[in-house]
Backbone as CSV, one residue per row, in Angstrom:
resi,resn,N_x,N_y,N_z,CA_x,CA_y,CA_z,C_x,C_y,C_z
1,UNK,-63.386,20.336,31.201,-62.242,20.757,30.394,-61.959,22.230,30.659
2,UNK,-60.683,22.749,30.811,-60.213,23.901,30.667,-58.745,24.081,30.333
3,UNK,-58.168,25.439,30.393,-57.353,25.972,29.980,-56.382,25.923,31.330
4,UNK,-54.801,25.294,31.452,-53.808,26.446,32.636,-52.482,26.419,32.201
5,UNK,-52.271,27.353,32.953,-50.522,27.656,33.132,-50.011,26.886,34.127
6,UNK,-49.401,26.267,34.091,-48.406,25.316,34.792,-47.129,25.214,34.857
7,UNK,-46.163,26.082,36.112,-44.961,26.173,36.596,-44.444,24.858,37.200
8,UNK,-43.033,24.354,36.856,-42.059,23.288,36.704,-41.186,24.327,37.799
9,UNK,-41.191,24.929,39.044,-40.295,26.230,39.185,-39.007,25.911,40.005
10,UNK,-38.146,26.421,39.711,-36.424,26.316,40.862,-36.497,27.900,41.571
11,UNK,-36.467,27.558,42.517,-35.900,29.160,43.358,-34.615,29.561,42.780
12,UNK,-34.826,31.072,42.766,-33.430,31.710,42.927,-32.353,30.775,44.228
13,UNK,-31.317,30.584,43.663,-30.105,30.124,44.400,-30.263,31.068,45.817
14,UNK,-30.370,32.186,45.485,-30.125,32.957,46.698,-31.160,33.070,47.926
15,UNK,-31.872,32.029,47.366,-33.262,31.696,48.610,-32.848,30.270,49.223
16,UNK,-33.123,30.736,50.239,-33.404,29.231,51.285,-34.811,28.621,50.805
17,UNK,-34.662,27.007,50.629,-35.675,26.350,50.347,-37.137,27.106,51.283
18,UNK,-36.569,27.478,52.474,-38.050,27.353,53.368,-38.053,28.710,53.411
19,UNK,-37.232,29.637,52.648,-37.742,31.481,52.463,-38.907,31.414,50.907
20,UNK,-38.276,30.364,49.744,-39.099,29.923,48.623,-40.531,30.780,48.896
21,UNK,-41.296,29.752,49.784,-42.991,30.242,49.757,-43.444,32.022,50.026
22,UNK,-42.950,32.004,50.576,-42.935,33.697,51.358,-42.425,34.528,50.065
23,UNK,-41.528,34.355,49.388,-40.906,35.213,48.053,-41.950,35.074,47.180
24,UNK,-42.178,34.135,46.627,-43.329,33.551,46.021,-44.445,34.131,46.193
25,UNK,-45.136,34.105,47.411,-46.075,34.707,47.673,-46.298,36.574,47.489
26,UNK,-44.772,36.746,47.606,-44.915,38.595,47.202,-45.182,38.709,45.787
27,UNK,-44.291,37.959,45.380,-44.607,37.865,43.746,-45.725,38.005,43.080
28,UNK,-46.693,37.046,43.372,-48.026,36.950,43.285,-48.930,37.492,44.086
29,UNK,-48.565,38.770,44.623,-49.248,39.732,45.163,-49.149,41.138,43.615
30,UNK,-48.170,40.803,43.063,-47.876,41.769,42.480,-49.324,41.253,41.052
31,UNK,-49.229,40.407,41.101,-49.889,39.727,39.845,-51.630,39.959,40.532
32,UNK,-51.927,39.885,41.800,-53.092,40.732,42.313,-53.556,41.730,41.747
33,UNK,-52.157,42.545,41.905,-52.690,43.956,41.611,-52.582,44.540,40.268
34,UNK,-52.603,43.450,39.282,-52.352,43.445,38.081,-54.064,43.460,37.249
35,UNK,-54.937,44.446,36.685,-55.861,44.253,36.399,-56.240,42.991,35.361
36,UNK,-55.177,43.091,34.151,-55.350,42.323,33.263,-54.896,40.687,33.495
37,UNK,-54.097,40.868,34.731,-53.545,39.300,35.062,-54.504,38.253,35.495
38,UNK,-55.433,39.436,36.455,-56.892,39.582,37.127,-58.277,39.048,36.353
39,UNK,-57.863,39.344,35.208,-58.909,38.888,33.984,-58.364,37.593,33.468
40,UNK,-57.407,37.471,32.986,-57.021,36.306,32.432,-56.871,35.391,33.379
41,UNK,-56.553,35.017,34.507,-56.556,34.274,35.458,-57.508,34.176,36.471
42,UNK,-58.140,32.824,36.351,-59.516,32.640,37.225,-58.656,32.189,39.059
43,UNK,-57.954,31.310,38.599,-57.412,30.853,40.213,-56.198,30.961,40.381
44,UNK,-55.658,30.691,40.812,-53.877,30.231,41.714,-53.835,29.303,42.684
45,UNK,-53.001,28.194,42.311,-52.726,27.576,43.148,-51.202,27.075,43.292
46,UNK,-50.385,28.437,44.331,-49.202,27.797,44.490,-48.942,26.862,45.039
47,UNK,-47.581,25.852,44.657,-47.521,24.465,46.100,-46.210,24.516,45.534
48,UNK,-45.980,24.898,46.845,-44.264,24.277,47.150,-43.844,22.843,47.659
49,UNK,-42.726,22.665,47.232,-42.270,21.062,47.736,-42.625,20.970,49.016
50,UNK,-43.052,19.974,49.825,-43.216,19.944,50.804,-41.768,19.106,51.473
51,UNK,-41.108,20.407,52.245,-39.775,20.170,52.590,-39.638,19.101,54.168
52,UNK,-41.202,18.375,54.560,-40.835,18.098,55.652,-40.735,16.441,55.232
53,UNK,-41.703,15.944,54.290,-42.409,15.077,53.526,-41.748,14.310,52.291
54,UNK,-41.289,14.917,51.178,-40.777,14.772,49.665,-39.975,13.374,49.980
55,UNK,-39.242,13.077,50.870,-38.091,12.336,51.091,-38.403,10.613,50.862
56,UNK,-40.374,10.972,51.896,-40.675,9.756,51.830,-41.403,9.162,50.719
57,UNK,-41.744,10.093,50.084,-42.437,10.126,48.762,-41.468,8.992,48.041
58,UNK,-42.111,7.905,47.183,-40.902,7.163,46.059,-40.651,7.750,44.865
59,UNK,-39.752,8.470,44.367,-39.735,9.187,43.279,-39.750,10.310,43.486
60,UNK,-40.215,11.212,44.325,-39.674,12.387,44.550,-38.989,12.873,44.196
61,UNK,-38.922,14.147,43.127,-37.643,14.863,42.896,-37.630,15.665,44.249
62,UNK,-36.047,16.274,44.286,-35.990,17.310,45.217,-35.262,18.492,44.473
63,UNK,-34.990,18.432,42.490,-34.417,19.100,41.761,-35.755,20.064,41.844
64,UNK,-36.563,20.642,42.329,-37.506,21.396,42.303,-37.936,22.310,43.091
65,UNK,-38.929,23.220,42.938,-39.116,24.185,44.118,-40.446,24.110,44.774
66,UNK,-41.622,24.028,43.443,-42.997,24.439,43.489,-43.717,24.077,41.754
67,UNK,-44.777,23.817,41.694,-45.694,24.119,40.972,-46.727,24.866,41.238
68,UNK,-46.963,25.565,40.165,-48.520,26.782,40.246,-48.768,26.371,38.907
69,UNK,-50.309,26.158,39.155,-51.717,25.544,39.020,-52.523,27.005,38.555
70,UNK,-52.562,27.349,37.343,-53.113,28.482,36.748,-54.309,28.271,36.113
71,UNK,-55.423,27.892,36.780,-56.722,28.076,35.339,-56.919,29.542,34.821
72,UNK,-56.996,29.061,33.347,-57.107,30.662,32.822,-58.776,30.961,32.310
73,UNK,-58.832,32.001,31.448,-59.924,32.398,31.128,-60.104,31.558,29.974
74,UNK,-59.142,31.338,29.285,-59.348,31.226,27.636,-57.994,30.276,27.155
75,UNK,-57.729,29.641,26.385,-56.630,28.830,25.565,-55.844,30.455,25.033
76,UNK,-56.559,31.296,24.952,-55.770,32.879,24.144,-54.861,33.178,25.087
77,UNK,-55.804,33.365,26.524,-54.848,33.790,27.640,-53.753,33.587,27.997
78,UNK,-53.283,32.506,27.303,-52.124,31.936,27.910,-50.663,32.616,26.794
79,UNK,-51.590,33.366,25.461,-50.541,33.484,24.405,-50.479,35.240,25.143
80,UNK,-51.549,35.823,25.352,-51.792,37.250,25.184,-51.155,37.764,26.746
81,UNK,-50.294,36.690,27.657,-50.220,37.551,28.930,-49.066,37.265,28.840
82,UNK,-48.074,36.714,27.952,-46.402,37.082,27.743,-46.535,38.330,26.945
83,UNK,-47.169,38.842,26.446,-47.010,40.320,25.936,-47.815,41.469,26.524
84,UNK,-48.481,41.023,27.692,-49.330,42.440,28.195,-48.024,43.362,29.016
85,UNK,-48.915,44.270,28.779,-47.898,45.409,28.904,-47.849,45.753,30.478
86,UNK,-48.952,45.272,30.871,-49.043,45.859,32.458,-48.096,44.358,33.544
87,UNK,-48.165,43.272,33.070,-47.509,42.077,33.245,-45.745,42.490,32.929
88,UNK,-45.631,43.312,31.889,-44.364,43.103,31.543,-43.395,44.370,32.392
89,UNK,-44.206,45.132,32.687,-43.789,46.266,33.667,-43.633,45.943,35.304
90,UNK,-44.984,45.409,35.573,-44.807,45.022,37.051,-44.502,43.512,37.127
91,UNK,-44.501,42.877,36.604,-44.318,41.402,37.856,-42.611,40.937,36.711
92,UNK,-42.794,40.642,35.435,-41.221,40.198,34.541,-39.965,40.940,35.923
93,UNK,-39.716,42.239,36.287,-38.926,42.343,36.875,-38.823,41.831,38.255
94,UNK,-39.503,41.773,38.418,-39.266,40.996,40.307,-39.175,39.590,40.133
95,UNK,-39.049,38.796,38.809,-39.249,36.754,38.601,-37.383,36.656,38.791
96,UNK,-36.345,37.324,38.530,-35.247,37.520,38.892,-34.923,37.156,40.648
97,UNK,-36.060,38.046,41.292,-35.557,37.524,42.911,-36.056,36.633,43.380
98,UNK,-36.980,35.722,42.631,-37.866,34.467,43.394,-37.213,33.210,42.358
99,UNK,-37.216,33.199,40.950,-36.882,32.207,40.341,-35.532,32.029,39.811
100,UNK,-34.943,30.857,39.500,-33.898,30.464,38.785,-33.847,31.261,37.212
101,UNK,-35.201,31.485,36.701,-34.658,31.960,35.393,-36.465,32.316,35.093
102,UNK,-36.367,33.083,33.889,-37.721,33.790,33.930,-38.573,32.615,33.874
103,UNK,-40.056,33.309,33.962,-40.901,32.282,34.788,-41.675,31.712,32.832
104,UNK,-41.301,32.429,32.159,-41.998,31.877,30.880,-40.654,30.823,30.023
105,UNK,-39.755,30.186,30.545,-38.883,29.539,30.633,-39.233,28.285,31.081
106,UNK,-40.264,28.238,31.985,-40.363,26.716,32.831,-41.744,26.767,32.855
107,UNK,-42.561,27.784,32.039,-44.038,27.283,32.219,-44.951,26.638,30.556
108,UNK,-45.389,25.575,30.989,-46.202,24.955,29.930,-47.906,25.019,30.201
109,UNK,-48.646,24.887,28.967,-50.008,25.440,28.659,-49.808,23.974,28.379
110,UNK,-51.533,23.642,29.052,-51.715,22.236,29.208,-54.040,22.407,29.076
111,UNK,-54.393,21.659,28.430,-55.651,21.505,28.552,-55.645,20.200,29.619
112,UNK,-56.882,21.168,30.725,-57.498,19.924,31.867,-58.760,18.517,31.619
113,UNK,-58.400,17.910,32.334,-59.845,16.754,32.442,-59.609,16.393,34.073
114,UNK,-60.803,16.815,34.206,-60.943,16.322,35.573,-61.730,15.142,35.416
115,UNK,-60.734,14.208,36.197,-61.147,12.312,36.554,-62.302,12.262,37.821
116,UNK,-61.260,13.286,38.971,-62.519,12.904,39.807,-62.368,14.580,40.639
117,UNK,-63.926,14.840,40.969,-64.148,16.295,40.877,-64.005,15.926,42.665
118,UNK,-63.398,16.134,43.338,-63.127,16.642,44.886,-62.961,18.108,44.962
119,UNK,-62.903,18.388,46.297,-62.309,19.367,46.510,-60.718,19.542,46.506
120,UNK,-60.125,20.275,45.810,-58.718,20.943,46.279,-58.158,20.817,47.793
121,UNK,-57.586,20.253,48.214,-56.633,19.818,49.159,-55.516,20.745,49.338
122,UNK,-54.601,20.686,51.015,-53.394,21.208,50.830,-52.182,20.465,49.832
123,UNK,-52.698,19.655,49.565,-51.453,18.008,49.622,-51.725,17.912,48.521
124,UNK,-50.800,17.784,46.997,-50.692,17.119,46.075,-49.730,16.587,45.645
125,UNK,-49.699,15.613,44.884,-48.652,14.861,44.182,-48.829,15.108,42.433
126,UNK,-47.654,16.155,42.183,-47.882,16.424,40.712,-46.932,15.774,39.591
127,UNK,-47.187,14.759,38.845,-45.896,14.202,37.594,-46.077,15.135,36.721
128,UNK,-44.478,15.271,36.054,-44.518,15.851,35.010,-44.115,14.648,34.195
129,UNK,-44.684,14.737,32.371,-44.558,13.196,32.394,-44.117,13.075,30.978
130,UNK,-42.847,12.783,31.061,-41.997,12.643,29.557,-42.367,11.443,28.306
131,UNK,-43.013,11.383,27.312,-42.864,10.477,26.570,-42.076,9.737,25.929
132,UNK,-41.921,8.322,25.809,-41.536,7.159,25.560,-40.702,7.755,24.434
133,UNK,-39.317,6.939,23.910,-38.829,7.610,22.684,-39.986,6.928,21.516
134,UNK,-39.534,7.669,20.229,-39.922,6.888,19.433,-41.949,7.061,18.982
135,UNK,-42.517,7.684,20.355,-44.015,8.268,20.415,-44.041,9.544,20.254
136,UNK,-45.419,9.646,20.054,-45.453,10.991,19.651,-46.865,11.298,20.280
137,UNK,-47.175,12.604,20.651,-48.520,13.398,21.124,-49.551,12.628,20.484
138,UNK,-49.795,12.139,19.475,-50.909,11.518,18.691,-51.075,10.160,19.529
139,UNK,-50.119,9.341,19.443,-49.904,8.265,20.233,-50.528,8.402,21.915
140,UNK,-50.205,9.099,22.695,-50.449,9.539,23.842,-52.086,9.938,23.973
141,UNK,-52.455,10.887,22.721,-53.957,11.146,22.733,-54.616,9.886,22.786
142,UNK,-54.426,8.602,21.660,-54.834,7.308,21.612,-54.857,7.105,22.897
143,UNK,-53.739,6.919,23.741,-54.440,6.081,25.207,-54.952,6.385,26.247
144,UNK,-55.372,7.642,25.808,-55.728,8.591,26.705,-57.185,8.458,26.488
145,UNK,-57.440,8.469,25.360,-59.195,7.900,24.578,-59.251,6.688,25.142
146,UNK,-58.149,5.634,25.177,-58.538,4.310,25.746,-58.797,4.307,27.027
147,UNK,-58.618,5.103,27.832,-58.871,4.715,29.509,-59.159,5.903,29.976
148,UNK,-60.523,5.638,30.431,-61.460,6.271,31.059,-61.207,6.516,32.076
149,UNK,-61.710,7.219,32.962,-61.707,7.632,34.761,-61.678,6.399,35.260
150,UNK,-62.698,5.543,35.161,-62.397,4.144,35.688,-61.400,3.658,35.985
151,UNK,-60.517,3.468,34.421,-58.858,2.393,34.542,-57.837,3.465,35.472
152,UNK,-57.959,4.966,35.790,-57.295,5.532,36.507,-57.492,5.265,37.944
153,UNK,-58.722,5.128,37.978,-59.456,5.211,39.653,-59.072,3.846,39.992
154,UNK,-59.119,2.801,39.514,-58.850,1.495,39.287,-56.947,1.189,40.474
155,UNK,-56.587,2.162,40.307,-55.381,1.952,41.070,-55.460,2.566,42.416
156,UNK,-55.151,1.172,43.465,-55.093,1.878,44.722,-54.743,3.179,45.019
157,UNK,-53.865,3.352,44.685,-52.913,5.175,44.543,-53.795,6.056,44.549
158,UNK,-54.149,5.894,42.916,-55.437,6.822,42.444,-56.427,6.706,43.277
159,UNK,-57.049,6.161,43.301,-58.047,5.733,44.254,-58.397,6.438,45.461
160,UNK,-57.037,6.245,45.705,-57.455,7.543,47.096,-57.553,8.400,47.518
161,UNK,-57.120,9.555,46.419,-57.403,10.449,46.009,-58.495,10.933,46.356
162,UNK,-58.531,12.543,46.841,-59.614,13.360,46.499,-59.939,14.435,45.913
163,UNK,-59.213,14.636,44.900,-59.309,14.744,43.385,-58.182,14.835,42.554
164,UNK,-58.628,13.909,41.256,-57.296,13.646,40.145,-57.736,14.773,38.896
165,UNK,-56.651,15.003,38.158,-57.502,15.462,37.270,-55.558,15.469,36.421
166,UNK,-55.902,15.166,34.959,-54.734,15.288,33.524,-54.724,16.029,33.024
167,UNK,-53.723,16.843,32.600,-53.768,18.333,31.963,-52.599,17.789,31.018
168,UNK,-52.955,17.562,29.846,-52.268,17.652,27.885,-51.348,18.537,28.025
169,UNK,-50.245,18.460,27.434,-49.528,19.543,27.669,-49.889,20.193,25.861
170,UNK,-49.932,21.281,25.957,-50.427,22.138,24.412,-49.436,22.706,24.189
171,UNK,-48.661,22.616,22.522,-48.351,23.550,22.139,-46.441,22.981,21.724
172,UNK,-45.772,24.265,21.994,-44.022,23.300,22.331,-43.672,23.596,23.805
173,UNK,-43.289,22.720,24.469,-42.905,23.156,25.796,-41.487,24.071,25.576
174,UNK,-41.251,24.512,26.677,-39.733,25.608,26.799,-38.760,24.414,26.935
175,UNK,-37.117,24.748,26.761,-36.341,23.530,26.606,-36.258,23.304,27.383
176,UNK,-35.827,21.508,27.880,-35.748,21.524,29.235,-37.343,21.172,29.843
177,UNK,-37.804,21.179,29.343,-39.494,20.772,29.974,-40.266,20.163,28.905
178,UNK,-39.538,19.001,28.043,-40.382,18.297,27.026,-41.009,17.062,28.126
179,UNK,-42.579,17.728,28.593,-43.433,16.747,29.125,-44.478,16.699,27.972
180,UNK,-45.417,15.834,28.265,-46.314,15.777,27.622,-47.645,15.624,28.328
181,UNK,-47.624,15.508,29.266,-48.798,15.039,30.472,-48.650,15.153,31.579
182,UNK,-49.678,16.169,32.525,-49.281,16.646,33.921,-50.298,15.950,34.767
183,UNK,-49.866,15.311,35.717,-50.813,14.588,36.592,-50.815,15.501,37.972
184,UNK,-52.300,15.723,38.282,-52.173,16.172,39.646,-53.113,15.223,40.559
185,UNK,-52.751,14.819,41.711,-53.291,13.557,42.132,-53.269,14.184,43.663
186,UNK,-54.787,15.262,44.404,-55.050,15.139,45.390,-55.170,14.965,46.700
187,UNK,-54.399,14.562,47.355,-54.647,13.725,48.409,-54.929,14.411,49.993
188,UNK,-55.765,13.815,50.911,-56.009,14.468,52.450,-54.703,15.227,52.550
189,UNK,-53.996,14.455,53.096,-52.339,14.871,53.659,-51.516,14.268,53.171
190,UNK,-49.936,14.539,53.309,-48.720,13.772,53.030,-49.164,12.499,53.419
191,UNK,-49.337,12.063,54.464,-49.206,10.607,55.013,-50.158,9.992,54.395
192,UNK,-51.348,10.234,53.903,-51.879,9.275,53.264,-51.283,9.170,52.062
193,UNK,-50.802,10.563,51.303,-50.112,9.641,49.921,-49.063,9.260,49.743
194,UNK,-48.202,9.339,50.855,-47.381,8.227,51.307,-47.810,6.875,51.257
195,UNK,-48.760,6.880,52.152,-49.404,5.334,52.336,-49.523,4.706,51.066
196,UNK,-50.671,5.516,50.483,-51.269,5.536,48.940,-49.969,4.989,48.322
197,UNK,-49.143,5.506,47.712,-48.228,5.581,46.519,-47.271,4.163,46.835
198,UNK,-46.815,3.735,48.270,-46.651,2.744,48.904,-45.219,2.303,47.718
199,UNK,-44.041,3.471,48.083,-43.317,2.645,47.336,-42.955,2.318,45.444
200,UNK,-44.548,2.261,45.098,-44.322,2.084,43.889,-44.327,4.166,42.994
201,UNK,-43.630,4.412,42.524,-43.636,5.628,41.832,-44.642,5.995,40.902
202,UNK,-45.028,7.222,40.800,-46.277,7.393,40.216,-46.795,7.020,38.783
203,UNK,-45.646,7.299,38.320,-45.820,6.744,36.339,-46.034,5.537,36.345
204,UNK,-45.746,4.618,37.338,-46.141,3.073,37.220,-47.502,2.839,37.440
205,UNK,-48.355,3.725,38.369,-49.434,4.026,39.087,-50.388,4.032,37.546
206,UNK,-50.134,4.277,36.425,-51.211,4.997,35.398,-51.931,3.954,34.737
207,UNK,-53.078,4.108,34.082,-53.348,3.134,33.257,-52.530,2.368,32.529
208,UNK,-52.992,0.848,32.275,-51.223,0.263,31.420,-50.830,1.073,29.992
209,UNK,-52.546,1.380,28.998,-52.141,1.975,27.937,-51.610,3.381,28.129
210,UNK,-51.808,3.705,29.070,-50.863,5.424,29.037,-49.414,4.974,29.760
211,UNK,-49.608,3.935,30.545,-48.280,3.724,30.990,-47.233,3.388,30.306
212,UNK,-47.670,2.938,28.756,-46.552,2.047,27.834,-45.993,3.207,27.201
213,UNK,-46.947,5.030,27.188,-46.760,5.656,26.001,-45.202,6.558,27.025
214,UNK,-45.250,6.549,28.732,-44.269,7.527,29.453,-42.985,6.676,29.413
215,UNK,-42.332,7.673,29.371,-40.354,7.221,29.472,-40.307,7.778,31.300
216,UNK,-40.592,6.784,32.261,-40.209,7.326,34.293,-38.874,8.351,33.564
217,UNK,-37.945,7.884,33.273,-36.573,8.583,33.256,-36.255,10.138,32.613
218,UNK,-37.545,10.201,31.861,-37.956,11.790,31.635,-39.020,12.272,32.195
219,UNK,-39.120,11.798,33.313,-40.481,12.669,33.913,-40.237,13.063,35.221
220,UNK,-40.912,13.554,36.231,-40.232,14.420,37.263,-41.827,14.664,38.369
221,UNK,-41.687,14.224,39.436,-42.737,14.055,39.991,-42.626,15.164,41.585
222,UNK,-43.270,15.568,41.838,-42.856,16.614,43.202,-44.231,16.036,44.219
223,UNK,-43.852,15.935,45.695,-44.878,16.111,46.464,-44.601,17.519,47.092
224,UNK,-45.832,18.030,47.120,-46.264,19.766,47.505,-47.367,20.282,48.360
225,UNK,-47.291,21.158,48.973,-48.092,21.253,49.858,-48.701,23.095,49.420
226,UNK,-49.642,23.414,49.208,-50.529,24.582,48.768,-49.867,25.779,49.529
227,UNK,-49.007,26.947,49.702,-48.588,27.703,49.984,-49.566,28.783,49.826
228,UNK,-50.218,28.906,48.651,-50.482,30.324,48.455,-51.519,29.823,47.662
229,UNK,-53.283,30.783,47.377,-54.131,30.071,46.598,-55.112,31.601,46.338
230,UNK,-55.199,31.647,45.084,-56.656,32.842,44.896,-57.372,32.138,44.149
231,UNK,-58.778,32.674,44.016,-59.393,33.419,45.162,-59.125,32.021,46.202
């Protein structure tokens, strides 16, 4: 179990999809040299859409840019680094030339469970994952207690994976990003989770009891490839 920050992100209009990673990456140079960003944040893991790949993916959005994969220090960290002062001086002004709109706009605080402990890969397939009308977070916790690593691993998809892991979404999301459950699902390369996913889209892929609690039509799935990663 842990704590992250998790970006939903759109480039600035004024970037070319394939300038995205490279902007991105200055950005989060700035957040390097940020002592306190440095403390509160154990890793980074940027991933941009993978612009060669996404197409064949089933479900693929292409309304997207990237997700970053933030483990933090603490569940606090995530409240105390929209107000640090050294964050709000150096990096808030430069999220104008890389993103569509500030970056605490499209990011949600999510507690992790890792299903199956692999190593980190270039290649992931991440859902963002809207709930069913009519359910609620309580509901979602229930089937989430009902199915173990097993009923996940249990699906070819999953399965092939080399490493899954569910991150809760905590808290209220920003508008525009009512998920409730972030799947990140592993894989060697594009082509195997191509192979893997075979067509069927990922929210269908889930256990049946978590599958009854997602609405596919509010959820938003990206294939991505690791751009940028600390340490």
């Amino acid at each position: 179990m842990g704590w992250k920050m998790i970006y939903l992100a759109r480039r600035n209009p004024a970037l070319r999809p394939e300038e995205f990673p490279q902007a991105w990456r200055e950005h989060s140079a700035l957040g390097a040299g940020c002592s306190n960003v440095r403390d509160k944040i154990r890793s980074v893991r940027q991933c941009a859409r993978d612009l060669d790949n996404s197409a064949r993916l089933a479900g693929a959005s292409a309304g997207y840019d990237g997700v970053n994969l933030l483990e933090l220090r603490d569940r606090q960290a995530a409240d105390d680094i929209w107000n640090d002062e050294e964050t709000l001086r150096i990096m808030r002004p430069d999220e104008p030339r890389v993103f569509s709109t500030w970056v605490r706009d499209f990011t949600l605080i999510a507690e992790a469970s890792v299903l199956r402990d692999g190593e980190p890969t270039d290649c992931v397939v991440t859902a963002f994952l809207g709930l069913a009308p009519g359910l609620n977070q309580a509901d979602l916790d229930r089937a989430l207690a009902a199915a173990g690593p097993e009923r996940w691993l249990a699906d070819p998809a999953l399965g092939a994976t080399r490493r899954l892991v569910i991150n809760r979404v905590d808290g209220t999301p920003p508008p525009g990003y009512d998920y409730a459950l972030i799947l990140e699902a592993w894989f060697p390369d594009p082509d195997t989770a191509i192979r893997a996913i075979d067509g069927v889209e990922l929210p269908a892929r889930l256990p049946r009891v978590v599958a009854a609690c997602i609405d596919p039509a509010r959820s938003v799935t990206l294939l991505t490839r690791v751009t940028h990663r600390r340490p």
